[in-house]
Backbone of each chain as ProteinMPNN parsed JSONL, in Angstrom:
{"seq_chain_A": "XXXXXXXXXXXXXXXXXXXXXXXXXXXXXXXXXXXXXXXXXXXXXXXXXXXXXXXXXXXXXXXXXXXXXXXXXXXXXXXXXXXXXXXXXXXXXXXXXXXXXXXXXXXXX", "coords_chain_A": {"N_chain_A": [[107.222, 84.774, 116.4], [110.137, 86.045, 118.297], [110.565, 87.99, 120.883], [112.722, 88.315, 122.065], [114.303, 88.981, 120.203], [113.396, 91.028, 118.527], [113.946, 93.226, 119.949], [115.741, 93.971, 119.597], [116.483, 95.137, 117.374], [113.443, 96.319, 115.752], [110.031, 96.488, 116.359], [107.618, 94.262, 115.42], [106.375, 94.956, 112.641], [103.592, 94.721, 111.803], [102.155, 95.078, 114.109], [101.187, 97.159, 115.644], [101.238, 100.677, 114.697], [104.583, 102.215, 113.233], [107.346, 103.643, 114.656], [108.969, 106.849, 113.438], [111.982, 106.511, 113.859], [111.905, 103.873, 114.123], [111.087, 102.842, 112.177], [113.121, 104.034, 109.974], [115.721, 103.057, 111.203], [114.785, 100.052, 110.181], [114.019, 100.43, 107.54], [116.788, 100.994, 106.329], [118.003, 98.145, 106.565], [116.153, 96.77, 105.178], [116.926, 97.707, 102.778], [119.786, 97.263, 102.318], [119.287, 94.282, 101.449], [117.88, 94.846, 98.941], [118.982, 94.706, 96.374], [120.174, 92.733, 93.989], [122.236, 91.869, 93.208], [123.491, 91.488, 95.823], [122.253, 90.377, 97.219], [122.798, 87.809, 95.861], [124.682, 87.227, 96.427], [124.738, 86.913, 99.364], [123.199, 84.607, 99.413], [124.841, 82.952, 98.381], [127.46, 82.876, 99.985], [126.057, 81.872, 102.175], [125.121, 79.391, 101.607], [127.723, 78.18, 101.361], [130.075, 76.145, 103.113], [129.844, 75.636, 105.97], [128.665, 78.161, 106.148], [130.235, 80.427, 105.481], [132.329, 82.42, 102.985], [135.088, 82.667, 100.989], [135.664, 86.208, 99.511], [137.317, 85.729, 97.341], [135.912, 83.132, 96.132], [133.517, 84.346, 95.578], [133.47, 86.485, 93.296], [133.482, 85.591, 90.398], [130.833, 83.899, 90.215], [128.696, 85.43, 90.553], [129.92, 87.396, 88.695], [130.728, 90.132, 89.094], [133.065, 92.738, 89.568], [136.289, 92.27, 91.892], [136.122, 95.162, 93.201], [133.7, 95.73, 93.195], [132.299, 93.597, 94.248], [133.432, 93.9, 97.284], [132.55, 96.244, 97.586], [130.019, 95.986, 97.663], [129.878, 93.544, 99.641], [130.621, 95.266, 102.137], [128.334, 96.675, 102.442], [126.219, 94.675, 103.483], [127.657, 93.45, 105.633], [127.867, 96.04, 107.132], [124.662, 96.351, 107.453], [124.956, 94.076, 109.229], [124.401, 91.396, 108.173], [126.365, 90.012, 107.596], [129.591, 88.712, 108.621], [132.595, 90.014, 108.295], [136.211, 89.148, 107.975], [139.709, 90.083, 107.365], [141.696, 88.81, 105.216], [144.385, 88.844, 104.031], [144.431, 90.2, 100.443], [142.036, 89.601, 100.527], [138.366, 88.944, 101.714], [137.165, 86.765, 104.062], [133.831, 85.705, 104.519], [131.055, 85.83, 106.534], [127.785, 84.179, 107.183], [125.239, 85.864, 109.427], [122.654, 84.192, 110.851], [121.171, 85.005, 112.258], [120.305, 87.794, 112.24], [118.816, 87.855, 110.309], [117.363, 86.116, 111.033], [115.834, 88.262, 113.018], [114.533, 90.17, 110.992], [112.683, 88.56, 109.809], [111.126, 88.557, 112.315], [110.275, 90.898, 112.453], [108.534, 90.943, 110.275], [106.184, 89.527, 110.217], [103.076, 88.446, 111.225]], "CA_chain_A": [[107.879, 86.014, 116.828], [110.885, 86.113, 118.94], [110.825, 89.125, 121.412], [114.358, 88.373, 122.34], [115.691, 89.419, 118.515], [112.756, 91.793, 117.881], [114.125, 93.495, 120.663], [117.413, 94.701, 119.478], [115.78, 96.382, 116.159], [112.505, 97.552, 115.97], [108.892, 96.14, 116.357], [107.024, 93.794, 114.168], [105.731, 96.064, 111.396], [102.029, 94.625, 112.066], [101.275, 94.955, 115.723], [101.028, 98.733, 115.708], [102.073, 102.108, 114.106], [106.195, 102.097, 113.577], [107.957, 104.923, 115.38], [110.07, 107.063, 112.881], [112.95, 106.237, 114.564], [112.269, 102.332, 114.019], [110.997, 102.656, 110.525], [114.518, 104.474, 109.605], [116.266, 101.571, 111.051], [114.391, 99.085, 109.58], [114.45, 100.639, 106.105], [118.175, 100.544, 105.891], [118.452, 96.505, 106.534], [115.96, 96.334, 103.73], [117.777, 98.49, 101.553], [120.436, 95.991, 101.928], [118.234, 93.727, 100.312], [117.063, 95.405, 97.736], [119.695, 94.84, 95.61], [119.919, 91.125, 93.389], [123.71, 91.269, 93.571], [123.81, 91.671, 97.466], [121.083, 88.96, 97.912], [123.156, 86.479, 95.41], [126.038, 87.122, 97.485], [124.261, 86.627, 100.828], [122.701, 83.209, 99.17], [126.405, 82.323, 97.93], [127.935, 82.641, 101.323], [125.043, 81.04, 103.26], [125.505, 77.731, 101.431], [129.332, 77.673, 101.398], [130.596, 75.104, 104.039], [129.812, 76.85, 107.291], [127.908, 79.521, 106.136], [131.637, 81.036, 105.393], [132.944, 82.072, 102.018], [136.318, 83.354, 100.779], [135.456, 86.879, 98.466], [137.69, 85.189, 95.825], [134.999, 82.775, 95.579], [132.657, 85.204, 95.026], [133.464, 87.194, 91.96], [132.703, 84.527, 89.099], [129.66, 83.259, 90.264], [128.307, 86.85, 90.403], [130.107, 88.353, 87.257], [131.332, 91.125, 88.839], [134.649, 93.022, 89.386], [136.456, 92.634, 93.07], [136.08, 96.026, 93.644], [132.257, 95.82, 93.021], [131.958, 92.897, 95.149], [133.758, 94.453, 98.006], [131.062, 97.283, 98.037], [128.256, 94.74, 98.223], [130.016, 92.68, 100.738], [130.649, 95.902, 103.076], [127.036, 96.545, 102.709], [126.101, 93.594, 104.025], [128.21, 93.789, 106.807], [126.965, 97.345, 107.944], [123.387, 96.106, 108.052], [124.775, 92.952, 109.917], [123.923, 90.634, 107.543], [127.468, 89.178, 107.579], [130.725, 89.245, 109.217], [133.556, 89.916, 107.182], [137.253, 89.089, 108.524], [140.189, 89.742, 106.095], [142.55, 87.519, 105.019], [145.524, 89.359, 102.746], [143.734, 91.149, 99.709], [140.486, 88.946, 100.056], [138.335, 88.552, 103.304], [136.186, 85.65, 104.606], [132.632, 86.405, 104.677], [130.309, 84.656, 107.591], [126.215, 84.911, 107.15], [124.701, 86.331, 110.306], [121.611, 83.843, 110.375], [120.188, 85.725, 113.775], [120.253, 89.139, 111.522], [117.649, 87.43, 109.342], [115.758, 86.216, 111.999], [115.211, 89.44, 113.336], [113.908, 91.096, 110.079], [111.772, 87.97, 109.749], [110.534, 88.543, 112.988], [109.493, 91.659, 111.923], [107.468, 90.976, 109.049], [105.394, 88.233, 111.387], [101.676, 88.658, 111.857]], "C_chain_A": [[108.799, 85.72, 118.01], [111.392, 87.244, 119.527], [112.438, 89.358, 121.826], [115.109, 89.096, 121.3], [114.79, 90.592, 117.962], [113.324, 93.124, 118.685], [115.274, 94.778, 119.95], [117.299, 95.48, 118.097], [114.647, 96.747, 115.92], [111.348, 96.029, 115.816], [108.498, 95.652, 115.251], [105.913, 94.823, 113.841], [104.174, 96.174, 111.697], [101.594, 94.58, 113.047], [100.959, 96.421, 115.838], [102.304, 99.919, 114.555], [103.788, 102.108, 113.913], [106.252, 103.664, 113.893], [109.084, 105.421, 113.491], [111.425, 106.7, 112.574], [113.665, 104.625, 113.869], [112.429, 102.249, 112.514], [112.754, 103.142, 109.675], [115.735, 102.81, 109.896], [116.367, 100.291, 110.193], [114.397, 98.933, 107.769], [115.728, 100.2, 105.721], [118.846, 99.028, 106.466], [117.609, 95.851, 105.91], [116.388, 96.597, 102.7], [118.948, 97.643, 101.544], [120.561, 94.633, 101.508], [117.607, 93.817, 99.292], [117.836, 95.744, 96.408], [120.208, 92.924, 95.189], [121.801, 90.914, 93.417], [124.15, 91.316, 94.733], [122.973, 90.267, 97.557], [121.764, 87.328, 97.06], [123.904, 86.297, 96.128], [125.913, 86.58, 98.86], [123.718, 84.952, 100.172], [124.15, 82.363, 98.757], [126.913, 81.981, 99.589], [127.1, 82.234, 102.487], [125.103, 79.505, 102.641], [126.791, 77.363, 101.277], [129.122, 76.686, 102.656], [130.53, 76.413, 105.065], [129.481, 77.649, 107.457], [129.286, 80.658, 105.75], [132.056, 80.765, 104.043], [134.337, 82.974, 102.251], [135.798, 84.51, 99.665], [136.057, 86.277, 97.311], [136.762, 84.515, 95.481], [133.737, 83.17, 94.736], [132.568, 86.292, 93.866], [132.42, 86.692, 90.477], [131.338, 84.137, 89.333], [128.866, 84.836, 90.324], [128.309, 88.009, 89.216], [130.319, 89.421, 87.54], [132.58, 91.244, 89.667], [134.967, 92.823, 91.434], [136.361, 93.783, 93.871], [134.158, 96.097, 94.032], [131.685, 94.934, 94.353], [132.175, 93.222, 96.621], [132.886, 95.199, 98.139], [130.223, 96.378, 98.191], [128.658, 94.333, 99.437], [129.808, 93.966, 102.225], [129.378, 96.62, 103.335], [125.61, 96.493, 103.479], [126.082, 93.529, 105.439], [127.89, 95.098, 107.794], [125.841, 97.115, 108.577], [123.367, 94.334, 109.206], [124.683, 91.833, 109.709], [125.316, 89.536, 107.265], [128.548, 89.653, 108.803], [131.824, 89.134, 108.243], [135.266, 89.81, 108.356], [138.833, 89.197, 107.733], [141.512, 88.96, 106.347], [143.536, 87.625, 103.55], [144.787, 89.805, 101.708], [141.754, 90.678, 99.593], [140.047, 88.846, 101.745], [137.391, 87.269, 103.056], [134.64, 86.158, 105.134], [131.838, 85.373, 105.457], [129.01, 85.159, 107.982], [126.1, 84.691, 108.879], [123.294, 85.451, 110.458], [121.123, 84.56, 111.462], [120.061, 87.224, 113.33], [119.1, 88.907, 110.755], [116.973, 87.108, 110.055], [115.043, 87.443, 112.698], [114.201, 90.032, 112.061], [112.628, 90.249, 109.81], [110.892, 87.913, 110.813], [109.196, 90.05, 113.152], [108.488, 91.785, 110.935], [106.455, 90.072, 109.598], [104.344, 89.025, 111.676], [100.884, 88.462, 113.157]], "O_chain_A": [[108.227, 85.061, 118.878], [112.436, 87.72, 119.081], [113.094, 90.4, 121.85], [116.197, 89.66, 121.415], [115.248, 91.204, 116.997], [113.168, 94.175, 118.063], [115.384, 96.004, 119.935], [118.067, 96.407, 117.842], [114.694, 97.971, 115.799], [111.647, 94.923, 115.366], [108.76, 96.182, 114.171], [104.979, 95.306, 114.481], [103.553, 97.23, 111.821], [100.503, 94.019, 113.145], [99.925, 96.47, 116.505], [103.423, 99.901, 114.041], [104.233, 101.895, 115.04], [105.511, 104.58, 113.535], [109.648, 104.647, 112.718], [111.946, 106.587, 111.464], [114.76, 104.249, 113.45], [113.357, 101.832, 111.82], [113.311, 102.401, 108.865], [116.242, 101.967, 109.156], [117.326, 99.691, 109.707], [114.62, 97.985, 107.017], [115.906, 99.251, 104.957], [120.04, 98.891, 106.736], [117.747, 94.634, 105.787], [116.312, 95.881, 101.702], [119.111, 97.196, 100.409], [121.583, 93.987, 101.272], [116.862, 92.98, 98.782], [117.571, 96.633, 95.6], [120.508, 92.091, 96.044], [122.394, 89.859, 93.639], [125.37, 91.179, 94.823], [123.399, 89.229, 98.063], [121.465, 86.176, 97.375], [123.989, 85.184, 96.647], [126.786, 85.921, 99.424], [124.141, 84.065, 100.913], [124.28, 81.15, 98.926], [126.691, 80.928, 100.187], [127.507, 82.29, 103.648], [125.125, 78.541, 103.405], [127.023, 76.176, 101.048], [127.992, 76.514, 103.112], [130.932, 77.575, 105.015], [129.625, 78.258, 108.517], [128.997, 81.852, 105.835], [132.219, 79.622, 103.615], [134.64, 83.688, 103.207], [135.394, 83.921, 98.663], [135.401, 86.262, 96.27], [136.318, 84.913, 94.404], [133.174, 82.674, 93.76], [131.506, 86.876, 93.645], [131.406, 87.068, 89.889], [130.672, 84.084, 88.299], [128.261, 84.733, 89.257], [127.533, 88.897, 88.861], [130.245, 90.198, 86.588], [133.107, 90.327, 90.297], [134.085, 93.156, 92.225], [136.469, 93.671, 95.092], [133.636, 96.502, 95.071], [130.913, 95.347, 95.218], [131.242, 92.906, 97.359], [132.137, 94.843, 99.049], [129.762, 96.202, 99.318], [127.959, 94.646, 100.4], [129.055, 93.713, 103.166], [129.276, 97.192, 104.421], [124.682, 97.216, 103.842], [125.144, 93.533, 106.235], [127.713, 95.041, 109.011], [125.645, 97.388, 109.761], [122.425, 93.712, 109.697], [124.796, 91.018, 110.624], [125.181, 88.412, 106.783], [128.434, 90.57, 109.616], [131.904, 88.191, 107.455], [135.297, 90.422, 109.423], [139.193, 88.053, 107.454], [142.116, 88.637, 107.371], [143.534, 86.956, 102.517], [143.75, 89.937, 102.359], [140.774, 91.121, 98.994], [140.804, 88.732, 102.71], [136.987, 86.907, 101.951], [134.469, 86.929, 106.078], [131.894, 84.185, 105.14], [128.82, 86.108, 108.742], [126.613, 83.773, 109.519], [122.425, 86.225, 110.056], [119.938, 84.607, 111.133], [119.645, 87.951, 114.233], [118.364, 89.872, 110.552], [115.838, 87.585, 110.049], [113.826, 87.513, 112.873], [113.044, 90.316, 112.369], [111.572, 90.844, 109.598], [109.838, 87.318, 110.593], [108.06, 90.198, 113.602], [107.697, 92.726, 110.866], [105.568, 90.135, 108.746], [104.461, 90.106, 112.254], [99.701, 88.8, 113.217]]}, "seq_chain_B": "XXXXXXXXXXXXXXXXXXXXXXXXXXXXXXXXXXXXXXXXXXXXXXXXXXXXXXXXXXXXXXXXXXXXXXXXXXXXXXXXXXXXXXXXXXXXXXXXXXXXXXXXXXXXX", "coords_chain_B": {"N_chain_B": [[108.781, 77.26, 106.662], [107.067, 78.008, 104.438], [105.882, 75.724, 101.655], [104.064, 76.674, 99.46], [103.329, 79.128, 99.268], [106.107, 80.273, 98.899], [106.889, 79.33, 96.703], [105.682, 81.188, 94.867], [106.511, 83.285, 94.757], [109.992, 83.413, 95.566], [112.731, 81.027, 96.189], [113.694, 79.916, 99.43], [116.256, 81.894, 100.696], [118.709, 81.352, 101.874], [119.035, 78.902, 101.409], [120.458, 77.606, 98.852], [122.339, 79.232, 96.025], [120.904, 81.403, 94.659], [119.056, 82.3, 91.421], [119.673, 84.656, 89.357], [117.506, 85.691, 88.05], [115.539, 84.989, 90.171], [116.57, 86.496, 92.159], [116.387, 88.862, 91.246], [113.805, 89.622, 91.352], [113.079, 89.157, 93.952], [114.627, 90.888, 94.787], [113.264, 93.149, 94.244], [110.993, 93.748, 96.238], [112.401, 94.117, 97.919], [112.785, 96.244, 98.086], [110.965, 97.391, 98.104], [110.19, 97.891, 100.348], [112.076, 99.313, 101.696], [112.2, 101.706, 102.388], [111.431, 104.463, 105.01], [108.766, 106.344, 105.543], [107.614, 104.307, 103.679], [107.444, 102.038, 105.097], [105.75, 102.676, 107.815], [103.439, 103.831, 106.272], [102.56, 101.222, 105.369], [102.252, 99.904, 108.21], [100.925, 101.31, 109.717], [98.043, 100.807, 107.817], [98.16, 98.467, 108.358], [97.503, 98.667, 111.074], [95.104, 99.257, 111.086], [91.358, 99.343, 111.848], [90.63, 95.896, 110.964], [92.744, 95.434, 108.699], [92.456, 97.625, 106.643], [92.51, 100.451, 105.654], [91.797, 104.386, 104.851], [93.514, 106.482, 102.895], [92.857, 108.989, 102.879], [93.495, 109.321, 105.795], [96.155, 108.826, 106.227], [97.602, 110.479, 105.814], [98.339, 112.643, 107.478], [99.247, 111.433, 109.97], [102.124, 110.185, 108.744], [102.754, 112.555, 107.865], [103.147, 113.432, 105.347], [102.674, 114.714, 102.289], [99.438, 114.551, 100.057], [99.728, 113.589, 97.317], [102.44, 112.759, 97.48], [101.812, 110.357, 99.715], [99.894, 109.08, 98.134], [101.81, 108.42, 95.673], [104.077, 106.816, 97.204], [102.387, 104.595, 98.26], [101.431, 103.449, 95.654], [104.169, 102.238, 95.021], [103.749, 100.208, 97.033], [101.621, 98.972, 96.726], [102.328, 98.064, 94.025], [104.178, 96.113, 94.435], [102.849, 93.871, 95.617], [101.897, 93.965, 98.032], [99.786, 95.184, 99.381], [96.355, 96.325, 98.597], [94.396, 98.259, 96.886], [91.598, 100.306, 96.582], [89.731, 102.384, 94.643], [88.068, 105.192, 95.89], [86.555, 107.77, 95.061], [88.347, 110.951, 95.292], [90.122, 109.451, 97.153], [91.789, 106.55, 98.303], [90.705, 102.955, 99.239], [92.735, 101.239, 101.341], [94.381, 97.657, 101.691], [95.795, 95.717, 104.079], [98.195, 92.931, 103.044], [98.53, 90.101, 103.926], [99.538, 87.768, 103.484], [101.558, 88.28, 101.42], [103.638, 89.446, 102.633], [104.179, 87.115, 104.492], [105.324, 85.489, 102.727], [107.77, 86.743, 102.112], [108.893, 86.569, 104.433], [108.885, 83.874, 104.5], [110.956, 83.663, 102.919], [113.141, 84.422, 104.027], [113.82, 82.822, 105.592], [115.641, 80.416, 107.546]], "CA_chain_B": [[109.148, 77.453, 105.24], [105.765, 77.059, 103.436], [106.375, 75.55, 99.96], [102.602, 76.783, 98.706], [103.728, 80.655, 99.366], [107.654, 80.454, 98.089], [106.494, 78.971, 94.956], [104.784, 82.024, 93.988], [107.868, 84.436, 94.521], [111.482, 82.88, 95.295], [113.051, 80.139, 97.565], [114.708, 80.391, 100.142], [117.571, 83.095, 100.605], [119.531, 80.433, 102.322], [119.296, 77.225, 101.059], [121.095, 77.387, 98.306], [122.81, 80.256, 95.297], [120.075, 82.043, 93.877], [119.35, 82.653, 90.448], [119.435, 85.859, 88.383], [116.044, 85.959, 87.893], [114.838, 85.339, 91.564], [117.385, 87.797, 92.756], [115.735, 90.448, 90.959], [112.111, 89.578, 92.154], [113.17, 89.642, 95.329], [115.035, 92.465, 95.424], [112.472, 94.498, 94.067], [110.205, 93.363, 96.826], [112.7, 94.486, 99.173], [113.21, 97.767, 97.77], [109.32, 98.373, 98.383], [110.137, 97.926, 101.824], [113.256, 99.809, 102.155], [111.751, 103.149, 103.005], [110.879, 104.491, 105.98], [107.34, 106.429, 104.892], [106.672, 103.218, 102.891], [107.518, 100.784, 106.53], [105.173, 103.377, 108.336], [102.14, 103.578, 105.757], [102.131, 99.845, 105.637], [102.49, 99.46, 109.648], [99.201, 102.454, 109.876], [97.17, 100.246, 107.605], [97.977, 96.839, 109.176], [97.041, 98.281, 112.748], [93.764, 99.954, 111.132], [90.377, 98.059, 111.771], [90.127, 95.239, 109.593], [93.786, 96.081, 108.037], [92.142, 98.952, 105.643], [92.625, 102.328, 105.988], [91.684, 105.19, 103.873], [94.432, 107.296, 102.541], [93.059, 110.172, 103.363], [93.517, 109.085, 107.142], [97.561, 108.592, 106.126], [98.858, 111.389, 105.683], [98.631, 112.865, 108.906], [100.366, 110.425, 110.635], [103.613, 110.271, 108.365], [102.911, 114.066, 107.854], [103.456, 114.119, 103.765], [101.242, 115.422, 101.022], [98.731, 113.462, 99.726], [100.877, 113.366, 96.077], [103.654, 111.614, 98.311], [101.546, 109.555, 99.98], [99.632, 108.22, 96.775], [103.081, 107.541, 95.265], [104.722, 105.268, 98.154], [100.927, 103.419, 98.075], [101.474, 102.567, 94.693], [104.937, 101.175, 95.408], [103.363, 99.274, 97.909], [100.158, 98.043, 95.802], [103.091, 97.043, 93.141], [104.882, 94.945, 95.356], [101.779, 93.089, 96.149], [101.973, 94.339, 99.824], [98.921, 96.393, 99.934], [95.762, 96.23, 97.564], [94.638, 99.515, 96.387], [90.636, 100.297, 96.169], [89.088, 104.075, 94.397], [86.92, 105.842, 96.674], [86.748, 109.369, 94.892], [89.728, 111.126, 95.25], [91.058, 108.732, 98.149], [91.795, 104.967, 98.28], [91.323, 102.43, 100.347], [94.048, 100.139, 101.199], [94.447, 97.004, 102.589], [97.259, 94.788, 103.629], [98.239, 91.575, 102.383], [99.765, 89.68, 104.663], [100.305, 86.842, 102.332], [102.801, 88.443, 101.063], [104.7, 89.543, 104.278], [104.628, 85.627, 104.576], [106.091, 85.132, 101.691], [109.309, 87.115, 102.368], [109.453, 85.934, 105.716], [109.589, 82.682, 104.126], [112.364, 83.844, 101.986], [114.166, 84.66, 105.096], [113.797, 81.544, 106.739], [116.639, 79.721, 107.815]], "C_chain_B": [[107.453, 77.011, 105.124], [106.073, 77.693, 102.167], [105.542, 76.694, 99.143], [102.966, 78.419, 98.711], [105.017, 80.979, 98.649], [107.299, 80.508, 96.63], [106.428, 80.254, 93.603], [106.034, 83.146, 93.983], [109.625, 83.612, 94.816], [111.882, 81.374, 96.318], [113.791, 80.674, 98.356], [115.946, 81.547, 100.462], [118.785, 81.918, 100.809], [119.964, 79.052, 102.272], [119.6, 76.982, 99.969], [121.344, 78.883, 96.937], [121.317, 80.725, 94.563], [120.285, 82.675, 92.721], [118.988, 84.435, 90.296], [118.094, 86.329, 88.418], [115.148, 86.286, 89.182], [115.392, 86.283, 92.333], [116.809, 89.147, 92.682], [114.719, 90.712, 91.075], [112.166, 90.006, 93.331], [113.552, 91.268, 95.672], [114.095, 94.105, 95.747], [111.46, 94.408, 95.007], [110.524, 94.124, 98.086], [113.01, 95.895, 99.363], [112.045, 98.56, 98.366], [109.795, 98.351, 99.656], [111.32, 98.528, 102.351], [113.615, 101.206, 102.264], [111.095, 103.441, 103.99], [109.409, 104.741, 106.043], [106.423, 104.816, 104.601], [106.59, 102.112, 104.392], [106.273, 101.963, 106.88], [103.889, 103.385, 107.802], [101.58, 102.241, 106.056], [101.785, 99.283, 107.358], [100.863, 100.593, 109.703], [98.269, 101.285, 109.173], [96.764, 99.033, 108.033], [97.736, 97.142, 109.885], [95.359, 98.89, 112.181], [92.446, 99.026, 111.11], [90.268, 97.267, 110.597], [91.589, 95.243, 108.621], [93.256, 96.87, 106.705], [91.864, 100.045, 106.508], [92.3, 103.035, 105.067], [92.976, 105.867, 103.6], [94.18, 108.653, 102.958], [93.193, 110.288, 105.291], [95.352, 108.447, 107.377], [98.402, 109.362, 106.141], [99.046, 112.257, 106.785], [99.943, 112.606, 109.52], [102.106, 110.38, 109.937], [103.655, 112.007, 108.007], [104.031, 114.461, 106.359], [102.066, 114.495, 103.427], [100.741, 114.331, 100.462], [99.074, 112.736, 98.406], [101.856, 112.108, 96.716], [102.952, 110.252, 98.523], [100.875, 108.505, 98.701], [101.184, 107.26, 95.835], [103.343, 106.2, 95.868], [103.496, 104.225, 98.1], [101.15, 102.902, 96.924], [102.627, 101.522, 94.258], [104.244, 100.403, 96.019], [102.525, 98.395, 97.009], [101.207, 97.559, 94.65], [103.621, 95.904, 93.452], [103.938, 93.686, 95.933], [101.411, 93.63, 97.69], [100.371, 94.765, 100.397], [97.625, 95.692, 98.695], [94.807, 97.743, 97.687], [92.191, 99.486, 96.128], [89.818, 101.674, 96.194], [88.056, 104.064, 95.268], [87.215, 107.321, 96.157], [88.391, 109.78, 94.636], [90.763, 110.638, 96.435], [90.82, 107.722, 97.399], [91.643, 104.313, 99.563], [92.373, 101.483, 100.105], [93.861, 99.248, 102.238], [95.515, 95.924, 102.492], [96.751, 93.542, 103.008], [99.02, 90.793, 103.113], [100.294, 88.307, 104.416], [101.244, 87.02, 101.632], [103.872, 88.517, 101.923], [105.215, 88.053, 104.468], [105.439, 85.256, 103.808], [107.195, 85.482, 101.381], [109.731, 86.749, 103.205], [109.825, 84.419, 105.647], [111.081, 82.469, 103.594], [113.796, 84.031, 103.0], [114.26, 83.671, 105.938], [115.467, 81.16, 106.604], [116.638, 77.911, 107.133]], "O_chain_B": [[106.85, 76.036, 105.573], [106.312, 78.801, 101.687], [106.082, 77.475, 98.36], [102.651, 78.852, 97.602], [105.028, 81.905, 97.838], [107.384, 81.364, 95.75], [106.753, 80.364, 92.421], [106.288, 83.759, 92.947], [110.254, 83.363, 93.788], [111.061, 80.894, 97.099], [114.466, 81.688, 98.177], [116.396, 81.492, 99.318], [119.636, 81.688, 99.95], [120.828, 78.363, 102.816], [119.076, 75.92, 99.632], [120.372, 79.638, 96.938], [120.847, 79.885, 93.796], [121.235, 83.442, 92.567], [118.257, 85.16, 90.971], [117.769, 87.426, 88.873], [114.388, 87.236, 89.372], [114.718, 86.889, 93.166], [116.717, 90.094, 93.463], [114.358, 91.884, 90.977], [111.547, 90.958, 93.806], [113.13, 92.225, 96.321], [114.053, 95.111, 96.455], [110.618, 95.226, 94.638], [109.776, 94.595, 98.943], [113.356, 96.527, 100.361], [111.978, 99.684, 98.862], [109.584, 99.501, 100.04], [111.605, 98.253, 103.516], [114.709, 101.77, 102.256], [110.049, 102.807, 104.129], [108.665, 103.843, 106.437], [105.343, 104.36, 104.98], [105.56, 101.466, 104.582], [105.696, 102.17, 105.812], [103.006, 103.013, 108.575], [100.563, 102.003, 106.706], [101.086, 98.291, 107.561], [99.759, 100.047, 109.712], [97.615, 100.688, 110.027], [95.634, 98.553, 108.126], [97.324, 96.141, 110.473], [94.47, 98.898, 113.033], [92.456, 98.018, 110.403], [89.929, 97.679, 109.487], [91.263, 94.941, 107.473], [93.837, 96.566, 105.663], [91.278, 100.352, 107.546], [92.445, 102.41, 104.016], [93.691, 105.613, 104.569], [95.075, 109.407, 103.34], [92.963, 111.337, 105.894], [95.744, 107.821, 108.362], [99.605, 109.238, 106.37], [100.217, 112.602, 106.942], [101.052, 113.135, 109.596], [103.105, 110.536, 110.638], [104.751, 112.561, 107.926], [105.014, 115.188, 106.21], [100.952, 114.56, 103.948], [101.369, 113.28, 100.333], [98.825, 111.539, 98.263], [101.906, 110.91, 96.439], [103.224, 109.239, 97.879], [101.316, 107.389, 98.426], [101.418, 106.086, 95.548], [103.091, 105.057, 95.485], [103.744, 103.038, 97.888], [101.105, 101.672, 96.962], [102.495, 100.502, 93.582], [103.985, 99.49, 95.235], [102.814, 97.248, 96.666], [100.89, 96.44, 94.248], [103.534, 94.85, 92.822], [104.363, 92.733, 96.586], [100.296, 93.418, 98.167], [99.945, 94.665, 101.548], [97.916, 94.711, 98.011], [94.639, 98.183, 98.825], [91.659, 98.569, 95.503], [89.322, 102.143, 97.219], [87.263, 103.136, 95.421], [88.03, 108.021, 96.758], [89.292, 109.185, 94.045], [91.854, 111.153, 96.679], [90.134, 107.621, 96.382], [92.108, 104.687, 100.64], [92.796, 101.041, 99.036], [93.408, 99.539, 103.345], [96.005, 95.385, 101.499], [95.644, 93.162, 102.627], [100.236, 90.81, 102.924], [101.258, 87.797, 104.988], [101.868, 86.075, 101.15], [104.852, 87.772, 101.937], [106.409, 87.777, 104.581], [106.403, 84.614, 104.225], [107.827, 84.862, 100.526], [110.928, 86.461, 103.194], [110.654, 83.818, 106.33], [111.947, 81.606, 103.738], [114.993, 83.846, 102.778], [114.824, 83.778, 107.027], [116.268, 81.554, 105.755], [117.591, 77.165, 107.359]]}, "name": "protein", "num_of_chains": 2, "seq": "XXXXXXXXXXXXXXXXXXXXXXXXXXXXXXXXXXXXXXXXXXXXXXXXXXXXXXXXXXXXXXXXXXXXXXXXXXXXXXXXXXXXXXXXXXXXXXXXXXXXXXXXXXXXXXXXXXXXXXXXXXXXXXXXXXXXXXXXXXXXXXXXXXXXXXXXXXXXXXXXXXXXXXXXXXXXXXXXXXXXXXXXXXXXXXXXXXXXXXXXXXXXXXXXXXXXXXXXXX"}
């Protein structure tokens, strides 16, 4: 557990009761997980070179449309889980690995 | 990372493109957890002695109906999260925190 990153979103789940408040939080940066074409996408752009893809890359390996992917990616990016930067009709997508350590710090016994 | 826990549900998120198949295990794993109620039940039974709680000592606390609450429990007990045991017209429940591990693995770095 890392109080430093547990800090900045809500309490590990198993030390006590969650506050409303937190649980709301915490729901919606699993709910951005809870979807198999968000989580291929987040596993796509975590093994690119640098943790950094280009969305063009990301269509084909996914099978779906740029528009589709674009909603996933901005997602993503809401719950933190990336950074997106654009780059003429396509952006550059860059995994957040300290967004994942938090949620993993939450699930920690 | 422990191998002996991944095995049993996905690898990694981050260490390399995830398939089709594990995408949609996961996801659905993360879906159980991507409600506030459902973060909140699970967080009540993990702080309760012993991590079991009765159900009828749940609904209070998140302040639904006992219909509701039975529902989100059985998300939970699907997901593996929870395990589910008749007492009359309650249950008890108790976590699993072998599983919790086992996403937190998934979130490893």
């Amino acid at each position: 557990m890392r109080p430093d990153t547990v800090d900045t979103c809500c309490p590990p789940l198993l030390a006590a009761a969650l506050s409303v408040g937190d649980a709301e939080v915490l729901a919606a940066s699993f709910k951005a997980l809870a979807d198999p074409v968000r989580l291929r996408l987040l596993s796509l752009i975590a093994a690119a070179p640098d943790g950094t893809a280009c969305s063009c890359d990301l269509e084909d390996p996914v099978g779906k449309s740029q528009s589709t992917v674009s909603h996933h990616l901005s997602v993503l990016a809401d719950a933190g889980l990336i950074t997106k930067e654009k780059l003429g009709r396509w952006v550059n997508c860059t995994i957040v690995p300290e967004r994942l350590a938090e949620l993993r710090a939450v699930l920690a016994s």
